[in-house]
MARKE-237469 format. One record per residue (C-alpha): x, y, z; residue in one letter. Coordinates in steps of 0.02 Angstrom, whole numbers. Example, Ala and Ser with C-alpha at 12.3 -4.5 7.8 and 13.67 -1.06 7.14 Angstrom:
<rs>
R      xx      yy      zz  residuo
R     615    -225     390        A
R     684     -53     357        S
</rs>
This chain:
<rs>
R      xx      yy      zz  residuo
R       0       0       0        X
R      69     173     -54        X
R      88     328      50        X
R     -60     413      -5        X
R    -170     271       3        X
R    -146     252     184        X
R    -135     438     216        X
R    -325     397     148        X
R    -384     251     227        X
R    -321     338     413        X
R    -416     493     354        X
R    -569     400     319        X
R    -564     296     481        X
R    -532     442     568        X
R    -364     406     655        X
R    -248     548     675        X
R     -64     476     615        X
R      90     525     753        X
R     274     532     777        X
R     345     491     942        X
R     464     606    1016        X
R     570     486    1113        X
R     635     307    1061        X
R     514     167    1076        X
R     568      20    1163        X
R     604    -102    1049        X
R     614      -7     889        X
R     734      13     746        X
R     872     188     784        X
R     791     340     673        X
R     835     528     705        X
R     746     617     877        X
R     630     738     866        X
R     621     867     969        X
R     559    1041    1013        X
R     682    1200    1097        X
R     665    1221    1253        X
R     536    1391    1304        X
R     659    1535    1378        X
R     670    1522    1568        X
R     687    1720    1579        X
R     541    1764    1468        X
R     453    1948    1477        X
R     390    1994    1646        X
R     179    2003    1655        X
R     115    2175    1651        X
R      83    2231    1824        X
R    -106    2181    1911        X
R    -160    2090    2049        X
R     -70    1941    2057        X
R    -187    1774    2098        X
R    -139    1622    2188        X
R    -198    1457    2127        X
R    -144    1317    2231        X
R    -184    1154    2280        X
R    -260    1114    2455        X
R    -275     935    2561        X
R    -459     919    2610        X
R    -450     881    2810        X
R    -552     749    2857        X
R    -726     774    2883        X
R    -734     921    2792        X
R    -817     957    2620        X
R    -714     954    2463        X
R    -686    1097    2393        X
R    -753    1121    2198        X
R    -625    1079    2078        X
R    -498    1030    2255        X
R    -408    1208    2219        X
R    -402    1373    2340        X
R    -431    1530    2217        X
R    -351    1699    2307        X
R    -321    1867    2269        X
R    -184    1952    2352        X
R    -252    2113    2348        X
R    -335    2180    2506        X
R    -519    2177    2550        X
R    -558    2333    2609        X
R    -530    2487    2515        X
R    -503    2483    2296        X
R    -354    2482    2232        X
R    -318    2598    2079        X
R    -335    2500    1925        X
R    -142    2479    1845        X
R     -65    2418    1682        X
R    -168    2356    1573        X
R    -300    2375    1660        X
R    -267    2586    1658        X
R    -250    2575    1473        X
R    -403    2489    1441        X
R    -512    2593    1535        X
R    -436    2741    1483        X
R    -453    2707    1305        X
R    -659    2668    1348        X
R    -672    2832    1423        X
R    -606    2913    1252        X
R    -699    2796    1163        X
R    -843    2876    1037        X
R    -954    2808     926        X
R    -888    2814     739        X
R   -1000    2888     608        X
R   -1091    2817     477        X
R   -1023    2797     312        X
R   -1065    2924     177        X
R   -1156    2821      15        X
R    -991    2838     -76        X
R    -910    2768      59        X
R    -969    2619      54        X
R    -893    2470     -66        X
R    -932    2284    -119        X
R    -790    2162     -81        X
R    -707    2090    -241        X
R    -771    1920    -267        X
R    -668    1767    -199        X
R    -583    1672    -346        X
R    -660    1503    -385        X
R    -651    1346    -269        X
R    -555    1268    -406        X
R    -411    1381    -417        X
R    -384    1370    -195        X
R    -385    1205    -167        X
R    -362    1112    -344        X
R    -422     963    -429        X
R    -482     828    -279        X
R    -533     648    -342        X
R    -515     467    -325        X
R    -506     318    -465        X
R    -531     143    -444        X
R    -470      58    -602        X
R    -509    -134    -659        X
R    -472    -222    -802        X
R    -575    -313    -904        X
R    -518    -398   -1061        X
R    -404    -275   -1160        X
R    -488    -127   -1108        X
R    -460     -37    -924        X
R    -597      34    -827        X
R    -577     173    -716        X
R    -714     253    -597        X
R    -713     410    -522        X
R    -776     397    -303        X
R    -934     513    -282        X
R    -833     523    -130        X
R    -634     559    -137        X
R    -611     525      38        X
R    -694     338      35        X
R    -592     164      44        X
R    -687     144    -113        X
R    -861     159    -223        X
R   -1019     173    -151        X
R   -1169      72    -106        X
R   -1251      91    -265        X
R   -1084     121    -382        X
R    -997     -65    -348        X
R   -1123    -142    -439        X
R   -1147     -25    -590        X
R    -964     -45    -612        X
R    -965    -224    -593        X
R   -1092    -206    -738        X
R   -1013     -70    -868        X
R    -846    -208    -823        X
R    -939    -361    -875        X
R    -972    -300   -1066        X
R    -762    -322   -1064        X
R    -790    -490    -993        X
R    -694    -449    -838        X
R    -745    -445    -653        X
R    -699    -354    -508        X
R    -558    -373    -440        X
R    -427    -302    -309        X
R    -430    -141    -391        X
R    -290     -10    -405        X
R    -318     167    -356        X
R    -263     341    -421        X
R    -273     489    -309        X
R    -252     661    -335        X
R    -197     759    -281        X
R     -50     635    -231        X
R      -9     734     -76        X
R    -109     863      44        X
R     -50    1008     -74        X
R    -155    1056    -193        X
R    -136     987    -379        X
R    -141    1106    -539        X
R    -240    1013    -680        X
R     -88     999    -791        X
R      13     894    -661        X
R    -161     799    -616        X
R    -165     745    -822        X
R      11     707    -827        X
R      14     589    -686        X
R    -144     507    -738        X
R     -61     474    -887        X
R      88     404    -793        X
R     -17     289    -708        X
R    -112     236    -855        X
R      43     192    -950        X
R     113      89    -790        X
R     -54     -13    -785        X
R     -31     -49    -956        X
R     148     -91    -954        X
R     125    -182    -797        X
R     -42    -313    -839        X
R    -106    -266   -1022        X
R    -221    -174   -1080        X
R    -270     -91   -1251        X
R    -375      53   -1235        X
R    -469     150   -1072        X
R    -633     191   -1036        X
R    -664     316    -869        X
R    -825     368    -774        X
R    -782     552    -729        X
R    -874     708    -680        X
R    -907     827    -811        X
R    -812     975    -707        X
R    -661     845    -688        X
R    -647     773    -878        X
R    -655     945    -937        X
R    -530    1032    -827        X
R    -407     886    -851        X
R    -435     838   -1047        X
R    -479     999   -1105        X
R    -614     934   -1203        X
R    -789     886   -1186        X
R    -841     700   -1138        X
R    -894     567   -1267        X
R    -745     613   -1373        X
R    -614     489   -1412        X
R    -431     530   -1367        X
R    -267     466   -1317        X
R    -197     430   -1128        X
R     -30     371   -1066        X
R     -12     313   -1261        X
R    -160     206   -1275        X
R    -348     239   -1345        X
R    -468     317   -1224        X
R    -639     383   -1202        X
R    -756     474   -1076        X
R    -916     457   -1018        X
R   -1035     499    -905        X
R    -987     467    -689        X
R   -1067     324    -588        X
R   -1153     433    -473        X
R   -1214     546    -630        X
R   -1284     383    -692        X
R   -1358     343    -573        X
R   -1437     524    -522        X
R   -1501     531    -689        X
R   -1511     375    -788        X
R   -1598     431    -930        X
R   -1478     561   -1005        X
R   -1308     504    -910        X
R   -1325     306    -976        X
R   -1393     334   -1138        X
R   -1273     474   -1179        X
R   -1133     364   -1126        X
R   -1210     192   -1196        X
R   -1216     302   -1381        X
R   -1043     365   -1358        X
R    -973     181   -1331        X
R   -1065     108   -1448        X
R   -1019     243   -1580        X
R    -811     224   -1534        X
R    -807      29   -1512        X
R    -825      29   -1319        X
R    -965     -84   -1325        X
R    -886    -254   -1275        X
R    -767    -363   -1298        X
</rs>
């Protein structure tokens, strides 16, 4: 299992991954981490009333105290003290305090609009490829973050794979972005390609045939869906997403089913 892949399946389990700071018992030498030391002489506290918190042993037969801790100020009882520090600067700047006045018509402006979602955090999905025949199929996750396809997606793949005569398998995944930074489309296409060429090189494979979001096959083809192309050096073409088939059968399958049949995608 790769880096990201675990990175994933932690994520999705919701365990938080750590690094110990001192040498386990038992376990093979690596470098220490380790943090500096905070300064002993830091800045001295502006000057207040200083408080006491300190831990007191409950006699016997007397009630506990709330929370078992003595809370005391060290300032006298009787009489107020002058308010110092701090303190003096914040109420001196409330006393000067006024209201501020409205803004004039032409005062007022509209915020620039934030840039798209795309361009912060990147292209974000998840591929589950199988092969079937001479042809690889590869499925986008409705959700990215999943150990794999959904309820309803496992078996629409398992049928779109059996028109290549193949069957699910252990499947191999492609993530992207491949690390926690954020992935520009041309790197995203690139390594897709990669990895397409790999699975090809590595078990077979003729031609490719992927289930992607229209948002996602645009940004990374540059070109709409349906249209035949070339990826990592072999044939490919794209139709409509699982969860877009199944959303909305109707246009997303037969739109797809036309597109297969019309480039030679339509079995074995």
């Amino acid at each position: 299992m790769n880096e990201a892949q675990r990175q994933s399946y932690l994520k999705a389990m919701g365990l938080t991954p750590w690094v110990a700071r001192v040498p386990l018992p038992g376990a093979a030498p690596s470098q220490a981490l380790d943090w500096p030391e905070e300064e002993q002489n830091s800045a001295a506290a502006p000057a207040g009333p200083a408080v006491d918190v300190s831990v007191t042993t409950v006699a016997q037969g007397e009630a506990p105290l709330q929370h078992s801790a003595l809370v005391s100020h060290s300032a006298p009882a009787a009489g107020k003290q002058a308010p110092t520090g701090f303190a003096a600067d914040a109420l001196a700047k409330a006393s000067s305090f006024k209201p501020a006045a409205p803004l004039k018509e032409e005062q007022v402006t509209t915020a620039a609009p934030s840039p798209p979602k795309e361009k912060i955090t990147g292209l974000r999905f998840t591929l589950e490829a199988h092969l079937g025949g001479t042809t690889w199929l590869l499925c986008a996750q409705e959700d990215s973050q999943a150990p794999g396809l959904g309820r309803f997606e496992a078996p629409l793949m398992a049928s779109l794979l059996a028109l290549f005569q193949g069957r699910p398998q252990r499947p191999r995944r492609f993530f992207c972005p491949l690390t926690e930074q954020p992935m520009p489309a041309d790197e995203a296409a690139q390594a897709l390609s990669a990895f397409v060429a790999g699975l090809s090189e590595q078990s077979g494979g003729e031609r490719v045939l992927l289930c992607l979001p229209e948002a996602v096959a645009e940004t990374l083809f540059k070109q709409p869906r349906y249209q035949p192309f070339e990826l990592g050096q072999l044939p490919a073409l794209v139709i409509s997403s699982l969860a877009e088939m199944l959303a909305d059968p109707a246009q997303h399958k037969k739109a797809s089913w036309q597109a297969m049949q019309a480039h030679g995608y339509d079995g074995v």
